[in-house]
N, C-alpha and C positions, 0 to 999 in steps of 0.2 A: 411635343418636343421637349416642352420643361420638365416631361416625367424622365423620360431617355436622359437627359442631363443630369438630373438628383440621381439617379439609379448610377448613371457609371461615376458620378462624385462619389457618391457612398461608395461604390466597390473597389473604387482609389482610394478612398483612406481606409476602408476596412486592409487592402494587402499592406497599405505602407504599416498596419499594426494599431490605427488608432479606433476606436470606434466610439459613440455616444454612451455607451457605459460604464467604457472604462473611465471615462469625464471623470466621476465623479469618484473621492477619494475611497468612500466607503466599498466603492467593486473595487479599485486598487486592493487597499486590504486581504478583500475578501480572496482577493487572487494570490496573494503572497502567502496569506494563512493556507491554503488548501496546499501552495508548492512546500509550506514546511512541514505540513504533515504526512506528506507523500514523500518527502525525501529518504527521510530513516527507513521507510518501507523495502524499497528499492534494494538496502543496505544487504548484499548479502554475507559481506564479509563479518562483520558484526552479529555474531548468533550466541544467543539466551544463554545463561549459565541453567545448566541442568539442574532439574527439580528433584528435590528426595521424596520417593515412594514409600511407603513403609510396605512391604510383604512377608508372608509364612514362610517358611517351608512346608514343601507339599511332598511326600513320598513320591518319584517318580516323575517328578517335574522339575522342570527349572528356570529361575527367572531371569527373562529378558528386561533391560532398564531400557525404561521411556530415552525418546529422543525428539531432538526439534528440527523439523523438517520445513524446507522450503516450499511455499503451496502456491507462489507464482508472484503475490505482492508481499509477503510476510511472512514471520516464523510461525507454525503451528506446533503443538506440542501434539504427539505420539505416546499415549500412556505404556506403561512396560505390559509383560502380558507374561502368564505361566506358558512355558514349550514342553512337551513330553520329552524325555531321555532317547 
């Protein structure tokens, strides 16, 4: 009976949002640090100033500039690439 009682205590305060780890200051932290560096991720409005390539000219080809594309949590850069005529 006293285990049925600890089990649904812990599962009331786990939904109301507290748990025994959060207690302590250092998981706080560690939980705000991880929400700040996943924020800017998210950002898609906010995208990379474009990188200078340096390429030839190639007889017959033409070059395409790199672009930064979105890969679902972040900007990924796309290198430019020679295209035939």
């Amino acid at each position: 009976m006293r285990r049925i009682i600890s089990l649904v205590t812990l599962s009331l305060a786990l939904a109301a949002g507290g748990s025994a780890a959060m207690a302590s200051p250092r998981a706080e932290h560690a939980v705000a640090a991880r929400r700040e560096f996943r924020e800017p991720l998210r950002d898609r409005s906010h995208r990379p100033e474009l990188r200078f390539e340096r390429h030839d000219l190639r007889p017959g080809f033409r070059w395409e500039h790199g672009d930064w594309r979105w890969g679902g949590r972040e900007w990924r850069w796309s290198p430019g690439r020679y295209v035939r005529r």
